[in-house]
C-alpha positions as a Python dict, from the first residue, in 0.01 Angstrom:
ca = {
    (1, 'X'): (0, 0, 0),
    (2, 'X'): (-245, -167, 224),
    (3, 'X'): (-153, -3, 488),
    (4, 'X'): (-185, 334, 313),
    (5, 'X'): (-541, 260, 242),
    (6, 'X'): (-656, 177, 572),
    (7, 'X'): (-474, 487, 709),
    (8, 'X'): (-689, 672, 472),
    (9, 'X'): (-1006, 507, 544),
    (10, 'X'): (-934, 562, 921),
    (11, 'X'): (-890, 892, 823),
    (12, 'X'): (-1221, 978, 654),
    (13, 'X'): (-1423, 738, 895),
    (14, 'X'): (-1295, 1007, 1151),
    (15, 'X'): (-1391, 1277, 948),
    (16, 'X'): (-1740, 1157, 891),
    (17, 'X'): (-1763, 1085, 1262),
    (18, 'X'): (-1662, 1423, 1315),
    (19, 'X'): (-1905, 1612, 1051),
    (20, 'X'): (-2232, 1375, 1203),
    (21, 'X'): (-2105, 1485, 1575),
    (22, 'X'): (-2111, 1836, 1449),
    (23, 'X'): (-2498, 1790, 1317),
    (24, 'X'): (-2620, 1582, 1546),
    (25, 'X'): (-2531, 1835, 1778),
    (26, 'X'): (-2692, 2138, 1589),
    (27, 'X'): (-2965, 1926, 1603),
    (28, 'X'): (-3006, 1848, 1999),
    (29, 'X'): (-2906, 2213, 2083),
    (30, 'X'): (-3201, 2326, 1837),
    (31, 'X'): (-3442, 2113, 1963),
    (32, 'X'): (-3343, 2245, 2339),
    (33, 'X'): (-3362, 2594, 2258),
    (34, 'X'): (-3591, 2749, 2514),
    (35, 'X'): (-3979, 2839, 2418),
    (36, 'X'): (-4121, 3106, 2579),
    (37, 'X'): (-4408, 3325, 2586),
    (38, 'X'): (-4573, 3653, 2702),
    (39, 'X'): (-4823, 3751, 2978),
    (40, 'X'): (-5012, 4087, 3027),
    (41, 'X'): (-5205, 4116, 3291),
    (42, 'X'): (-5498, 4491, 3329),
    (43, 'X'): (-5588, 4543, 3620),
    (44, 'X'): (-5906, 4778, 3640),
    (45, 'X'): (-6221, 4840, 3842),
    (46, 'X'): (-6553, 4764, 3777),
    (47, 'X'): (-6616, 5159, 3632),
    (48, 'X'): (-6349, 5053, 3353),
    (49, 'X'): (-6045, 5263, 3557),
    (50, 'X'): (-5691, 5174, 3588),
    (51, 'X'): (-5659, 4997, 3950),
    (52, 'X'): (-5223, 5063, 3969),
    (53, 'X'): (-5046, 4889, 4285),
    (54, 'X'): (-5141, 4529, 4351),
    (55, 'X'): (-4908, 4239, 4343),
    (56, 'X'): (-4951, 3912, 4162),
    (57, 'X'): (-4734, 3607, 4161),
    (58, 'X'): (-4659, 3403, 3909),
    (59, 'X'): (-4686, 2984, 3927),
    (60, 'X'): (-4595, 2734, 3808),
    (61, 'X'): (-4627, 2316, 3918),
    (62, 'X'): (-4326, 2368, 4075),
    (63, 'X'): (-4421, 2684, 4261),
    (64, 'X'): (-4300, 3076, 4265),
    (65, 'X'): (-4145, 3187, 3888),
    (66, 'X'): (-4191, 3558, 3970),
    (67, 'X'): (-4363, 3809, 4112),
    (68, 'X'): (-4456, 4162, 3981),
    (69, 'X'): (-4664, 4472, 4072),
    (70, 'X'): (-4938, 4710, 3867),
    (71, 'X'): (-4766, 5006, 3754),
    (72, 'X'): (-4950, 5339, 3703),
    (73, 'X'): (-5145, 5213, 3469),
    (74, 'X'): (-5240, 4891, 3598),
    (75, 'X'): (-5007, 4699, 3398),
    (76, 'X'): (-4759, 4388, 3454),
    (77, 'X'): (-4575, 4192, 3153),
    (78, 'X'): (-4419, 3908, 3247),
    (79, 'X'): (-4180, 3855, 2969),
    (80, 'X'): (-3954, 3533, 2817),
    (81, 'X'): (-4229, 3261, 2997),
    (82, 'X'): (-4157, 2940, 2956),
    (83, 'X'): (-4402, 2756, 2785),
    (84, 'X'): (-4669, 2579, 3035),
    (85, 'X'): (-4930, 2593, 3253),
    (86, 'X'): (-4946, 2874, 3558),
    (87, 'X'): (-5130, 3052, 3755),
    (88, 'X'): (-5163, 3434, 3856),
    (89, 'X'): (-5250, 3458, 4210),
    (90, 'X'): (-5298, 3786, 4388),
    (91, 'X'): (-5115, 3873, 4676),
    (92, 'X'): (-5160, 4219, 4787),
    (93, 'X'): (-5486, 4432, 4689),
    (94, 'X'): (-5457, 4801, 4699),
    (95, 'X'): (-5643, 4966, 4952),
    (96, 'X'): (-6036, 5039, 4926),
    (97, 'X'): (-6062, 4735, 4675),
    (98, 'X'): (-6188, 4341, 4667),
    (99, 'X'): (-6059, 4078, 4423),
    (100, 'X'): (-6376, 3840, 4378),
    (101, 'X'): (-6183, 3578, 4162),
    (102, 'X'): (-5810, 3616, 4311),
    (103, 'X'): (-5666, 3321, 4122),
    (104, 'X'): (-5649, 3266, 3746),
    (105, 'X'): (-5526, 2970, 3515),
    (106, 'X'): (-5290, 3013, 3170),
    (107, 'X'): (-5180, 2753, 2919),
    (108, 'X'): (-4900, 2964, 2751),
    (109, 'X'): (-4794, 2846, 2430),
    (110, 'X'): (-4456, 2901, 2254),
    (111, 'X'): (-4395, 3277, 2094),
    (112, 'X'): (-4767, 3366, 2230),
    (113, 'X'): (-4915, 3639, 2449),
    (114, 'X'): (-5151, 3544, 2685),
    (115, 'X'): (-5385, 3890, 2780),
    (116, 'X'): (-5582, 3882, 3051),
    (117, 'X'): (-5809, 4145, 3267),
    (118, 'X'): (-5892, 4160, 3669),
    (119, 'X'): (-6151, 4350, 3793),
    (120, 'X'): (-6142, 4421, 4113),
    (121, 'X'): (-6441, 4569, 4309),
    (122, 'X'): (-6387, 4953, 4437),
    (123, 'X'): (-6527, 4967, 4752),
    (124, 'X'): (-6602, 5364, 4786),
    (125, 'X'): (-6682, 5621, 4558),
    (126, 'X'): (-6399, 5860, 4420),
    (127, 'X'): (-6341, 6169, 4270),
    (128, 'X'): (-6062, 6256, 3956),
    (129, 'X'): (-6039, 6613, 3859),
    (130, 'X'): (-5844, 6731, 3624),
    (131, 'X'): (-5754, 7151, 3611),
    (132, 'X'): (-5584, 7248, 3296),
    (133, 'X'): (-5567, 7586, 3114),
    (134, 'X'): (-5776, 7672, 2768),
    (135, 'X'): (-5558, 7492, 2556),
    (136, 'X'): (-5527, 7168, 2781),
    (137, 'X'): (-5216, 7173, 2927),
    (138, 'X'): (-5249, 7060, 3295),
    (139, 'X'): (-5146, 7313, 3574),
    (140, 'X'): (-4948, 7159, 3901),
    (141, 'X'): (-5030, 7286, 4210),
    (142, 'X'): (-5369, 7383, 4144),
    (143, 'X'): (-5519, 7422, 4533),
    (144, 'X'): (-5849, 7238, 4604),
    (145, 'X'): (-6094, 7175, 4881),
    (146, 'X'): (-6371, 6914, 4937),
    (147, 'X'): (-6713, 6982, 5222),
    (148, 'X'): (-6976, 6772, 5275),
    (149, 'X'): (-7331, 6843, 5325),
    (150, 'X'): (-7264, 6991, 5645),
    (151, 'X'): (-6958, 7227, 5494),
    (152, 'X'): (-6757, 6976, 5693),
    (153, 'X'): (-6383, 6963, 5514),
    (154, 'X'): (-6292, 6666, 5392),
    (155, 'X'): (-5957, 6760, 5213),
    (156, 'X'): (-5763, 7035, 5141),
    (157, 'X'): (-5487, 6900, 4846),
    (158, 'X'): (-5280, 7018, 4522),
    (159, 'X'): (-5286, 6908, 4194),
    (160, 'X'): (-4991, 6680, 4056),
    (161, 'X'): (-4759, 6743, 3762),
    (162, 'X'): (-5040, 6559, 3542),
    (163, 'X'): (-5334, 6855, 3662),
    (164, 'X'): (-5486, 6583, 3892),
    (165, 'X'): (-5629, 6561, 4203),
    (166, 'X'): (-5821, 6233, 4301),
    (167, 'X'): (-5998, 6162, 4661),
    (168, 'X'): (-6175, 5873, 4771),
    (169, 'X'): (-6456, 5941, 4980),
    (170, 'X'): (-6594, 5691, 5290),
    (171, 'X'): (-6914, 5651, 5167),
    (172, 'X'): (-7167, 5737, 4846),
    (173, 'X'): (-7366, 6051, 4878),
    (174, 'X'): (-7376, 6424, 4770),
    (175, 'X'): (-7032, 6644, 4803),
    (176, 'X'): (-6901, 6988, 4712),
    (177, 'X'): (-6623, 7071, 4559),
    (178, 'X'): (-6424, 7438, 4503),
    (179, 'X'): (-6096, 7554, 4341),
    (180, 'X'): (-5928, 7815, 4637),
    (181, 'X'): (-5589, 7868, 4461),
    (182, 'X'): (-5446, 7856, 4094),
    (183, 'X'): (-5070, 7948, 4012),
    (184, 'X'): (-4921, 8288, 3876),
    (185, 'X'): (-5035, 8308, 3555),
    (186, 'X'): (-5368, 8206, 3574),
    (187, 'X'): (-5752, 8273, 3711),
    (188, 'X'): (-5861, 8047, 3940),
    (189, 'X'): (-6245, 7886, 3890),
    (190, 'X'): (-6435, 8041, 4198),
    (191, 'X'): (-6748, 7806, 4102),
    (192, 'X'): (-6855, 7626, 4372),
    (193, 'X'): (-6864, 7278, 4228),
    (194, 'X'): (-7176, 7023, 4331),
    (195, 'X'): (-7083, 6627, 4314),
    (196, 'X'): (-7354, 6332, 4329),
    (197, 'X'): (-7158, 6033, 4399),
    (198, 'X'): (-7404, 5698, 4379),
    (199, 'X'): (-7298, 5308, 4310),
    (200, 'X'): (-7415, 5369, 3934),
    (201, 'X'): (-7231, 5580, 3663),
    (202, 'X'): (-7125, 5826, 3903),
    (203, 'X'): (-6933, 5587, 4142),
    (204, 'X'): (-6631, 5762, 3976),
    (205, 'X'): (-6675, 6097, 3968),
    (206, 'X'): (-6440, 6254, 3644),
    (207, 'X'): (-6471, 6622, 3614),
    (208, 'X'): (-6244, 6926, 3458),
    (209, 'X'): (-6215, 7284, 3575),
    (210, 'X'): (-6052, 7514, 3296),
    (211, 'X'): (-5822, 7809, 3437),
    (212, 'X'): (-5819, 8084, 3206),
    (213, 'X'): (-5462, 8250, 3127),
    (214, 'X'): (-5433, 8604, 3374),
    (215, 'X'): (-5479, 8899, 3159),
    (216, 'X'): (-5173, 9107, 3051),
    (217, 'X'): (-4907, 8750, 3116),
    (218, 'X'): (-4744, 8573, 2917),
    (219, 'X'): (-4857, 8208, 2805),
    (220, 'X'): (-4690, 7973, 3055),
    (221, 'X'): (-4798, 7673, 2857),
    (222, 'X'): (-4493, 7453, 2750),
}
């Protein structure tokens, strides 16, 4: 009978051994689960617009975690961070641009998102113009040609699938501007457009030229 008793109690002691293993390890694997964050990083230029293209690395004490470039919109996320300190150092500019304060330092706390903004320094003035028809869809392929004082060309280029044509001109001063072909469909703007570029407001230089549908065709608006 004795020996029944302490096979039993052998028994359960194993049992209870087993059941505190099992919690104890619930317990350590919770307490290692990984904590991680979120960082955004804008990059934009001192006139507030989107600056797409440069590279940044992420640091840590132990060097490189990952590295990432601005998409269109002058975005990067780096996602599932672990919690810690880093830096964000830059390590290719886009062309035509300065970085005054290249390097920047982030606590990142469990389940947060750290947001932060560069401004980088444009370096020449630009021009954005957008061509689009009366009800605001953009037209592709839209033909257009820059001069200078002189009538000196500076560029002959198309619009994109998003109506835009950009340029970025050498230096500040006082430009012309003129639509010389629209596609089928459509009446070009024959306006001969005048641009005063300065290191003010007008550093960018955002502008719209309207092409009105061609009499007699059908809408070719999606």
């Amino acid at each position: 009978m004795k020996k029944i008793f302490l096979g039993i109690t052998f028994v359960v002691i194993l049992l209870m051994a087993g059941i505190c293993g099992w919690f104890l390890n619930r317990k350590f694997d919770g307490s290692n689960k990984k904590e991680v964050g979120t960082i955004v990083l804008k990059c934009e230029d001192q006139t507030y617009q989107t600056v797409p293209d440069g590279t940044y690395d992420l640091r840590s004490e132990d060097g490189l975690v990952m590295s990432a470039t601005a998409d269109t919109a002058g975005m990067i996320t780096f996602k599932n961070v672990s919690i810690g300190s880093y830096k964000i150092v830059s390590t290719s500019i886009p062309e035509g641009y300065e970085l005054p304060y290249p390097e920047t330092e982030i606590d990142l706390q469990a389940g947060k998102k750290v947001s932060i903004t560069k401004t980088y320094k444009r370096m020449v003035p630009r021009l954005v113009l957008t061509v689009e028809d009366q009800d605001g869809n953009p037209i592709k392929d839209a033909k257009i040609e820059l001069y200078d004082e002189e009538e000196y060309i500076l560029n002959t280029g198309y619009t994109n699938q998003e109506g835009l044509y950009t340029f970025n001109f050498d230096t500040t001063g006082t430009y012309y501007m003129q639509q010389l072909e629209t596609p089928d469909g459509y009446v070009k703007d024959d306006t001969l457009y005048r641009l005063t570029l300065d290191d003010d407001e007008n550093f960018t230089f955002r502008t719209t030229i309207v092409n009105q549908y061609e009499p007699g065709e059908e809408s070719l608006s999606a």
